[in-house]
C-alpha positions as CSV (number, residue, x, y, z in Angstrom):
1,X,0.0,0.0,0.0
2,X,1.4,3.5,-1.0
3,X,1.1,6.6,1.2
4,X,-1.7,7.8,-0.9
5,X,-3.8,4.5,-0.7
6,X,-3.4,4.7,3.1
7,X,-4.6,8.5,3.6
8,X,-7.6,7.3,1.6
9,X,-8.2,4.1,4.2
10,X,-7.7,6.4,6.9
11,X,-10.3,8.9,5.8
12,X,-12.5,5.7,5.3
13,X,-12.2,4.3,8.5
14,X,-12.5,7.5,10.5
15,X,-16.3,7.6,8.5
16,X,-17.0,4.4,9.5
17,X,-16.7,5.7,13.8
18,X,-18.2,9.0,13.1
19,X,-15.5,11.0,13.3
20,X,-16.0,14.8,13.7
21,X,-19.6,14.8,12.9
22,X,-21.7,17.4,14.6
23,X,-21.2,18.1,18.1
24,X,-23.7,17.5,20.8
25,X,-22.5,19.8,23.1
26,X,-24.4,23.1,23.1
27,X,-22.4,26.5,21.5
28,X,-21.8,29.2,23.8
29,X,-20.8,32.8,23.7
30,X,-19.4,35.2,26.1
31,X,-20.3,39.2,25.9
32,X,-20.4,38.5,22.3
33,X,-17.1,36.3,22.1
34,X,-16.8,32.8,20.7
35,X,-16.0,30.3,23.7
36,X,-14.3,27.4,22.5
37,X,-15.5,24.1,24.3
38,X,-12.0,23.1,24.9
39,X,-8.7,24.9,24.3
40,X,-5.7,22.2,24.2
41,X,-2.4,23.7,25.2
42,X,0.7,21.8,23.4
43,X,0.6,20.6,20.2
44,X,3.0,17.4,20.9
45,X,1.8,13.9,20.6
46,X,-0.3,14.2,24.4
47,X,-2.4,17.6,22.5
48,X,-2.8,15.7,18.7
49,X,-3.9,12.8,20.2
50,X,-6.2,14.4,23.2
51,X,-7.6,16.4,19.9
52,X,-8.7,13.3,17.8
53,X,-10.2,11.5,21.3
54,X,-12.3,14.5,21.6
55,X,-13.2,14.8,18.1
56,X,-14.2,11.0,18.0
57,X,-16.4,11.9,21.0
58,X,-18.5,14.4,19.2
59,X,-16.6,17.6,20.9
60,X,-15.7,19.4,17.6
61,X,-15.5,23.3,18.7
62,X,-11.7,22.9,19.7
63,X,-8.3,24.6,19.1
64,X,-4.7,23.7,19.9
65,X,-2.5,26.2,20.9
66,X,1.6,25.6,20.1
67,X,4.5,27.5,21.0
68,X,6.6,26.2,18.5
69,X,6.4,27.3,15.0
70,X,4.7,24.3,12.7
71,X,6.4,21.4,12.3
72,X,8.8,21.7,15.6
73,X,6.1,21.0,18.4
74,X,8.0,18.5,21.0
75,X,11.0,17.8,21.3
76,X,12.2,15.6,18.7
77,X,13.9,17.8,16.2
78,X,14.8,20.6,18.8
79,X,16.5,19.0,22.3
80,X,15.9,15.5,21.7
81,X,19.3,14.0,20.9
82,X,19.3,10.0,20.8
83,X,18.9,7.9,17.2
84,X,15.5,6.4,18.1
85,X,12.9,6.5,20.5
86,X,13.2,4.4,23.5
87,X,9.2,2.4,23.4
88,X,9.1,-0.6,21.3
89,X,8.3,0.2,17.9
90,X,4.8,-1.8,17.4
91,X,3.8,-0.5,20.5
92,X,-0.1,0.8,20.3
93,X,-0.3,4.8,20.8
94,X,-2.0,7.9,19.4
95,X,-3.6,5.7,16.5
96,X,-6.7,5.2,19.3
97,X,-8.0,1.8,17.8
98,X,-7.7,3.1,14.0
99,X,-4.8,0.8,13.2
100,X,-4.7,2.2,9.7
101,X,-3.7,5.9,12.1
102,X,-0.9,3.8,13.7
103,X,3.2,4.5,12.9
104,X,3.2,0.9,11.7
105,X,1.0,1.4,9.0
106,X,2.6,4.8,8.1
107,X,5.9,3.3,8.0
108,X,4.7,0.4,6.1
109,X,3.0,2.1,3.6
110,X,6.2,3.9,2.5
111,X,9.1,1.1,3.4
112,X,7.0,-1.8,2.9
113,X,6.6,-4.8,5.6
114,X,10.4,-5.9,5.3
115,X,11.1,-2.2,5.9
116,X,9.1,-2.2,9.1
117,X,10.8,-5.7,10.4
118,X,14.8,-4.2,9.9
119,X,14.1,-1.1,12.2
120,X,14.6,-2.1,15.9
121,X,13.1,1.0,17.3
122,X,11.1,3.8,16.0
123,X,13.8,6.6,14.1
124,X,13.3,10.0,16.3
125,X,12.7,11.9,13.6
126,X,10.8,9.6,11.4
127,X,8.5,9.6,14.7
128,X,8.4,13.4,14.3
129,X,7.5,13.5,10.4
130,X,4.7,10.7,11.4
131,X,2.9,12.9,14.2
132,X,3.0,16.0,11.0
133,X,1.3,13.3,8.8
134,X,-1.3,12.6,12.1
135,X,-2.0,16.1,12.2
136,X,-2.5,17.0,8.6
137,X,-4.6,13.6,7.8
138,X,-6.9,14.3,11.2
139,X,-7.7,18.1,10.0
140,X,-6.8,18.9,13.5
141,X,-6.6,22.4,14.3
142,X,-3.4,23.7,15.6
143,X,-2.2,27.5,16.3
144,X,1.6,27.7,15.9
145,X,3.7,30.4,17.8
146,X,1.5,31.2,20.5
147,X,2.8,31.1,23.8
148,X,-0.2,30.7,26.7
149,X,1.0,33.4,29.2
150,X,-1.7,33.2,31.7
151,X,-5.1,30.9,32.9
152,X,-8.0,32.8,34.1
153,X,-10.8,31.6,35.8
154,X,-13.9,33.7,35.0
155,X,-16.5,31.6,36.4
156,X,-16.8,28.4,37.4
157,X,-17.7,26.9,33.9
158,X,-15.4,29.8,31.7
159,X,-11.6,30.5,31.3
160,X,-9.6,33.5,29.8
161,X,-6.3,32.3,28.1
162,X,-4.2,35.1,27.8
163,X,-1.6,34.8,24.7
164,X,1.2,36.2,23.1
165,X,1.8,35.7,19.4
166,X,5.0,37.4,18.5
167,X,4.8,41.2,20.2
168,X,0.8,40.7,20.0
169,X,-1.2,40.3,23.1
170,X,-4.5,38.5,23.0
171,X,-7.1,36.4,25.1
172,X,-8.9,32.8,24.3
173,X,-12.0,32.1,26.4
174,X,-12.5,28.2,26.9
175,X,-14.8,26.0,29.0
176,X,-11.9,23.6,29.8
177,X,-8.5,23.9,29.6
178,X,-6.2,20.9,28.8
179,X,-2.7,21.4,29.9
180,X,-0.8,19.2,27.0
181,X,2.5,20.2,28.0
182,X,4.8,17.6,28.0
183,X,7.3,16.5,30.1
184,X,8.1,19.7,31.5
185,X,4.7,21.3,31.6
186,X,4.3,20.3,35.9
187,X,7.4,22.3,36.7
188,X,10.9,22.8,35.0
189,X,13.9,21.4,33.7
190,X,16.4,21.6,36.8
191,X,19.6,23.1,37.0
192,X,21.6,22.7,40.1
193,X,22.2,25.9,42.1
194,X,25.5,24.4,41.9
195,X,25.8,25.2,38.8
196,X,23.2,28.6,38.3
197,X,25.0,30.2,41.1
198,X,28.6,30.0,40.6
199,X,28.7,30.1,36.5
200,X,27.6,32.4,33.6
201,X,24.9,31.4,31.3
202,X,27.6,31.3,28.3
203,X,29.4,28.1,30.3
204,X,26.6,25.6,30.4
205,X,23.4,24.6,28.8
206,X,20.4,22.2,30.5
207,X,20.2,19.2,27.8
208,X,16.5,20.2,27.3
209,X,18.2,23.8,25.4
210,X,19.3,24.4,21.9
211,X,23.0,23.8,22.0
212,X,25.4,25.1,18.7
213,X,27.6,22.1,19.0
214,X,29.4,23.5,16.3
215,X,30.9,25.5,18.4
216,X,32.8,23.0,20.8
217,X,34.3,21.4,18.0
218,X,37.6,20.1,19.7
219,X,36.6,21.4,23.1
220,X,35.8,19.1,26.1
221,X,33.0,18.8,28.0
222,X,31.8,17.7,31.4
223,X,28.1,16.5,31.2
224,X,26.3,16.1,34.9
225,X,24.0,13.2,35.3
226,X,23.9,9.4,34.6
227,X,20.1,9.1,32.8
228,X,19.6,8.3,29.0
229,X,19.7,12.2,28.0
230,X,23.0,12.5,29.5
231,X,24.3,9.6,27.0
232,X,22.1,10.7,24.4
233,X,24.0,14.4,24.4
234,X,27.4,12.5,25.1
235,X,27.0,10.1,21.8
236,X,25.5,13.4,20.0
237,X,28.4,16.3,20.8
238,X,31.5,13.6,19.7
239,X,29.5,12.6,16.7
240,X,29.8,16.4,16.3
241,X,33.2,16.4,16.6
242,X,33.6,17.3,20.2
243,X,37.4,16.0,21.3
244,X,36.1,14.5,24.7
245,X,32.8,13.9,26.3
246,X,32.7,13.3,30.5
247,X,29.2,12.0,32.1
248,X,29.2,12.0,35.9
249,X,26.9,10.0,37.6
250,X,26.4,9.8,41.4
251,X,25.1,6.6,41.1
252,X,27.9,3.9,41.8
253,X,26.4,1.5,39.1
254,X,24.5,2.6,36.0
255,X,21.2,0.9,36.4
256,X,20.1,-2.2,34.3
257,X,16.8,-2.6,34.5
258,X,14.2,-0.8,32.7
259,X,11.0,-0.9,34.9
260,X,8.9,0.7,32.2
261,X,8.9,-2.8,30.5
262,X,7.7,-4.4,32.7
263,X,4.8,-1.4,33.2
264,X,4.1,-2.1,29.9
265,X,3.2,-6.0,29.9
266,X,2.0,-6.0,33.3
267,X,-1.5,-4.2,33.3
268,X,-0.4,-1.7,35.7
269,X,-0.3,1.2,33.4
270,X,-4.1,0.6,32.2
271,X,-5.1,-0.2,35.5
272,X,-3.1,2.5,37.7
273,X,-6.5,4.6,38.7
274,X,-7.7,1.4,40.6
275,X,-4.6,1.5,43.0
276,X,-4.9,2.8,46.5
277,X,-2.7,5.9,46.9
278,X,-0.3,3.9,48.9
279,X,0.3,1.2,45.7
280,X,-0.2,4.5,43.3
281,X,3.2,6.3,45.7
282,X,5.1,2.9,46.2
283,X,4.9,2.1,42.2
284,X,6.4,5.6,41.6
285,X,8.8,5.7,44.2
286,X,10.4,2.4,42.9
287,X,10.1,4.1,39.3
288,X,12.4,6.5,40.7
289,X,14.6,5.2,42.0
290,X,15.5,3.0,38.8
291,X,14.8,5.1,36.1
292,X,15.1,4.5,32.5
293,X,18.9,3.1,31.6
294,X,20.0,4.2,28.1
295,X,19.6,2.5,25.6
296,X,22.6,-0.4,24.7
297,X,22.9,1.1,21.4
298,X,23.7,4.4,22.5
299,X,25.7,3.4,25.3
300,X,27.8,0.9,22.8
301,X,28.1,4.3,20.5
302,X,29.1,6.5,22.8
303,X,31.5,4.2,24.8
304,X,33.3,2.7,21.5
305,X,34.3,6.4,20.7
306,X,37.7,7.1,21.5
307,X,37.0,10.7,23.7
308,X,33.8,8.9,25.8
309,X,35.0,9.2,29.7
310,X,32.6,7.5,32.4
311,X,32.8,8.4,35.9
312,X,30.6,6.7,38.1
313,X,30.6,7.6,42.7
314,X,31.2,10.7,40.8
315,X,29.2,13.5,42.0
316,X,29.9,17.3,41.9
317,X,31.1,19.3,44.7
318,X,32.8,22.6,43.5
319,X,31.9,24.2,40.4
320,X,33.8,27.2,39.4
321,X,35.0,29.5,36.3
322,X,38.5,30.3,35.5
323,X,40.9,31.4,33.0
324,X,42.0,28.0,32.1
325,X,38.4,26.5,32.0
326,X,35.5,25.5,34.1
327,X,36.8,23.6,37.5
328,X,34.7,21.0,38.6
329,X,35.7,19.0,41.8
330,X,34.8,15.5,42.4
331,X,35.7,13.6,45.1
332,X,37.8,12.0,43.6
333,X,39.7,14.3,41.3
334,X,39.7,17.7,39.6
335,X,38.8,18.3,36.2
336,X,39.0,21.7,33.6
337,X,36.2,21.5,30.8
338,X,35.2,24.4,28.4
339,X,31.7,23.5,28.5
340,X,29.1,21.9,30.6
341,X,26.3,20.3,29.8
342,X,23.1,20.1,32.6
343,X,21.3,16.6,32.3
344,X,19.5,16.7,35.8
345,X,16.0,16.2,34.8
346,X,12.9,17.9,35.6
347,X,11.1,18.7,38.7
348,X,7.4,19.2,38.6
349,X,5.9,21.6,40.9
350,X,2.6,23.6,39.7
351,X,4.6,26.7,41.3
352,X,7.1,26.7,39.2
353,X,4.6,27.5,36.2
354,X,3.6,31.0,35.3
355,X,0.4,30.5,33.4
356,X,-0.9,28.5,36.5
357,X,-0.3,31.3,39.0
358,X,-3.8,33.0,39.4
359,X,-5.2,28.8,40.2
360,X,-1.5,26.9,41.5
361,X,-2.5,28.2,45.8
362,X,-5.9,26.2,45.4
363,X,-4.0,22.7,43.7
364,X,-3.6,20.2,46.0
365,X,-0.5,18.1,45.6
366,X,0.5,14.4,47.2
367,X,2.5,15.7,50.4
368,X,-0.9,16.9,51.2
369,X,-2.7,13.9,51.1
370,X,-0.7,11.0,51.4
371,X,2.2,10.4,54.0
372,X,4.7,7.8,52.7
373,X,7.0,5.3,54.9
374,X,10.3,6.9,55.0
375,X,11.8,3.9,53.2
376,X,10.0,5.3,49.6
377,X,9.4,8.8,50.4
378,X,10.5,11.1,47.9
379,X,10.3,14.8,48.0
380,X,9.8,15.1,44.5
381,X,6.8,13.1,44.5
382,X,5.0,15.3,47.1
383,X,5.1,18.2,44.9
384,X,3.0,16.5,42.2
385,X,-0.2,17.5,42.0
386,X,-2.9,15.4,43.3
387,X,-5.3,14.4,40.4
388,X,-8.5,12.7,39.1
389,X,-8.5,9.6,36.7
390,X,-9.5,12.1,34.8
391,X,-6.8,14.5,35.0
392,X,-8.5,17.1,37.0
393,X,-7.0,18.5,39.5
394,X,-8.0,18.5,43.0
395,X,-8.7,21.8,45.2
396,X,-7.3,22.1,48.5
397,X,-10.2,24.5,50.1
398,X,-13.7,25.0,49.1
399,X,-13.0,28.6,47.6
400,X,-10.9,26.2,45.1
401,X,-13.1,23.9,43.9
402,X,-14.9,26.8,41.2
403,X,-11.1,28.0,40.0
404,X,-10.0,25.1,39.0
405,X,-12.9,23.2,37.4
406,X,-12.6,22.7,34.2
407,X,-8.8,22.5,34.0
408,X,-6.6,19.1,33.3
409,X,-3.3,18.4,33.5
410,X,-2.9,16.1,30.6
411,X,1.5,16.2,31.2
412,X,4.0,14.4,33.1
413,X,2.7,16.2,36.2
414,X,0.3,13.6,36.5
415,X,2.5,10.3,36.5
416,X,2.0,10.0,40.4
417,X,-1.5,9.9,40.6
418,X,-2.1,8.0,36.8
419,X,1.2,6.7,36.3
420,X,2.6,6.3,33.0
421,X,-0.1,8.2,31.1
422,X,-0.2,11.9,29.7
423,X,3.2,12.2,28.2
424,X,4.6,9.1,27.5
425,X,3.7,6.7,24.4
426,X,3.3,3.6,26.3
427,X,0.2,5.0,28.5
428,X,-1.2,7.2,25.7
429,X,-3.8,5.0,24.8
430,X,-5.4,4.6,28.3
431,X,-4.6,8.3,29.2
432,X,-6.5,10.1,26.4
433,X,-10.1,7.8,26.7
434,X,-10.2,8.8,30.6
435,X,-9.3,12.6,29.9
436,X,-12.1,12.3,27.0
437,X,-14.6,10.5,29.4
438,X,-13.8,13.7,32.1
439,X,-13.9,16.3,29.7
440,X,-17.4,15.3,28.0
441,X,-19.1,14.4,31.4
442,X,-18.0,17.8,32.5
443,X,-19.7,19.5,29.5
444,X,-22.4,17.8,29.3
445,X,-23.0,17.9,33.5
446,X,-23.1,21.5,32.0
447,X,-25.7,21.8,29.4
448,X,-27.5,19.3,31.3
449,X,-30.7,21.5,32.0
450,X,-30.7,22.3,28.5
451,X,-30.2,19.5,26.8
452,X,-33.0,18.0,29.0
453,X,-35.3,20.2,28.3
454,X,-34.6,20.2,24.5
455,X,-35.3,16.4,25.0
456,X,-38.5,17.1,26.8
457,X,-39.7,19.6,24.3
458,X,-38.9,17.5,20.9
459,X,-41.6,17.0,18.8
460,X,-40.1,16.5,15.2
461,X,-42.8,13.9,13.7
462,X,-40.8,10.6,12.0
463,X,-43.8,8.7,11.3
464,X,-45.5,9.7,8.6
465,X,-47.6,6.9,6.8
466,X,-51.1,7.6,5.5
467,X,-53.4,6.6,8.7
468,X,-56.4,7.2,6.1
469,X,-56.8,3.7,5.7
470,X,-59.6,1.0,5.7
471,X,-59.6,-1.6,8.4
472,X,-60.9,-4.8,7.7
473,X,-62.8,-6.0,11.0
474,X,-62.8,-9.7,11.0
């Protein structure tokens, strides 16, 4: 099958479930302004695919708002820096039961069957020219180079999105509000105060940045932290021509198991909302504290390269600038790098986002409600937000409860209380049918006095056969 035979089974099969047809859910205005039902902020895989789940559902008055200009939503042709994604490559995602939506059949249609069968894992940015294809086939409607600057609540059913689109200043009003944003989105990418406090910006970059590796050609550079990303950048800056690449890791061992496989085949992911809060903590906290290894092919990659340098017990104590380079003490030696690169993760904490500032004091997160055994407590876990199955969040007084209905946080804040779900590919296809489910019951909990009554009122007459007609009485 050819690329154009498969948009035209796609179009086919989307007919056959009812896709986009008219909505059910009643228009509304505000002082004369269109309200969209639901506004969608992040255009990544988590937005495209929480698009089509609504527009399957019959909830077509939408818009996706992207801070990216078209075609770079995500990260996978901006910071994202290994060879191929990390899921398994016939895992089901954003494709939502339409298997003729799925990469496999995308892939297939252009490489053929064989094609699919030589690839071990999905291509990074073959992923990113699929979810283009996803978006143009599925009409979906996406804004490009807006930024969403603030969330408003104006009343307990309507929100302001304020926006900037280049020096323009503008506002969106939306019933509900689905925070797409990625991994990021709950918080920020970290940067040690080890690092922020005692360099210039011009020394070191976070992993999750534009770096010009051009630039280091021939320098080397010290890269902080032992996940995948810091051997993604490693492998990426020598195959750039860096002279030597150093990852430090505090861990003594690099880890070798991969606990999201076994998430994956174990029911756990599609099953995670039934879990008491104590399984729901105790899963993540063991998540933690493995994390995802990198993958053996970029490790082999990076490590056969003759400038690769591993240093494991390894973690910083002194950072500081000088004229011979940047000094950075371990505790076991001293090292002079000309560049550093930052691959410390994230940490999520609704405080740490601006748009959420007017809502974050009424967001109640897992320290408040759930007090773990020392043995898995983790103080990054208690600043998650405590959520719905649904992805609402949850208010922490009563004065709450009215500023943030209507709002979901559809990102990685929400891996605590619905595990691997909003921004990862393996839980995508149980995340998107519960934030669906919560964001239609919402609307039409809503309109439910109207659409009552229209029900109550209908009179439109279907039977019409001629009643003029002799009876035979036997």
């Amino acid at each position: 099958m050819s690329l154009e035979a498969l948009n035209k089974q796609v179009l086919v099969d989307l007919s056959y479930i009812g896709y986009a047809q008219p909505t059910w859910v009643k228009p509304r205005s505000y002082n004369g302004d269109h309200v969209y039902d639901v506004v969608i902020i992040g255009g990544g895989q988590s937005g495209l695919s929480a698009a089509f789940g609504l527009l399957k559902e019959g909830i077509t008055n939408i818009l996706i708002l992207d801070e990216n200009k078209k075609g770079f939503e995500g990260p996978w042709i901006t910071y994202a820096r290994m060879r191929t994604l990390r899921t398994p490559k016939d895992l089901p995602s954003i494709e939502l039961g339409v298997p003729s939506l799925s990469f496999q059949s995308w892939w297939t249609a252009q490489y053929g069957i064989e094609g699919f069968d030589k690839i071990d894992k999905i291509p990074r940015t073959d992923w990113m020219n699929y979810l283009k294809w996803y978006r143009e086939i599925l009409s979906l409607p996406v804004e490009n180079n807006v930024r969403v600057t603030l969330i408003e609540p104006i009343d307990k059913e309507l929100n302001r999105i304020s926006v900037k689109k280049a020096s323009t200043y503008s506002s969106i009003l939306a019933r509900k509000v689905v925070l797409a944003t990625g991994i990021q989105g709950g918080g920020e990418w970290h940067t040690p105060a080890l690092i922020k406090d005692n360099l210039p910006k011009s020394r070191y970059a976070h992993t999750s940045e534009t770096i010009d590796f051009s630039s280091l050609k021939g320098k080397k550079v010290g890269i902080l932290g032992g996940g995948a990303s810091a051997f993604d950048n490693a492998n990426f800056a020598l195959a750039s021509g860096i002279r030597e690449a150093h990852v430090f890791a505090r861990r003594k061992e690099l880890p070798r198991i991969n606990p999201m496989r076994k998430l994956e085949s174990s029911g756990i992911i599609s099953r995670f909302h039934t879990l008491s809060d104590h399984d729901k903590y105790a899963v993540m906290s063991h998540f933690f504290k493995f994390n995802q290894p990198p993958t053996n092919d970029t490790f082999t990659r990076a490590s056969s390269k003759e400038g690769f340098h591993l240093h494991l017990g390894s973690p910083w104590l002194e950072v500081q600038d000088s004229k011979e380079g940047i000094i950075v003490k371990t505790p076991h030696q001293e090292f002079i790098f000309d560049y550093l690169i930052i691959s410390t993760g994230l940490v999520t904490d609704p405080a740490l986002r601006p748009e959420l500032k007017i809502v974050e004091p009424y967001i109640t997160r897992w320290g408040d409600i759930y007090k773990a055994h020392p043995d898995i407590a983790n103080k990054l876990i208690d600043l998650h937000p405590y959520l719905t199955p649904e992805f609402s969040f949850v208010a922490n007084c009563p004065e709450g409860v009215s500023a943030l209905y209507g709002i979901f946080a559809f990102n990685y804040s929400a891996l605590i209380s619905n595990g691997v779900s909003a921004s990862a590919l393996s839980g995508l296809r149980f995340a998107v049918p519960k934030l669906v489910k919560g964001i239609a019951d919402e609307l039409f909990k809503d309109d439910q006095k109207k659409i009552l009554q229209e029900y109550f009122d209908y009179d439109q007459v279907e039977f019409v056969a001629d009643l003029q007609i002799t009876k035979e009485i036997v």
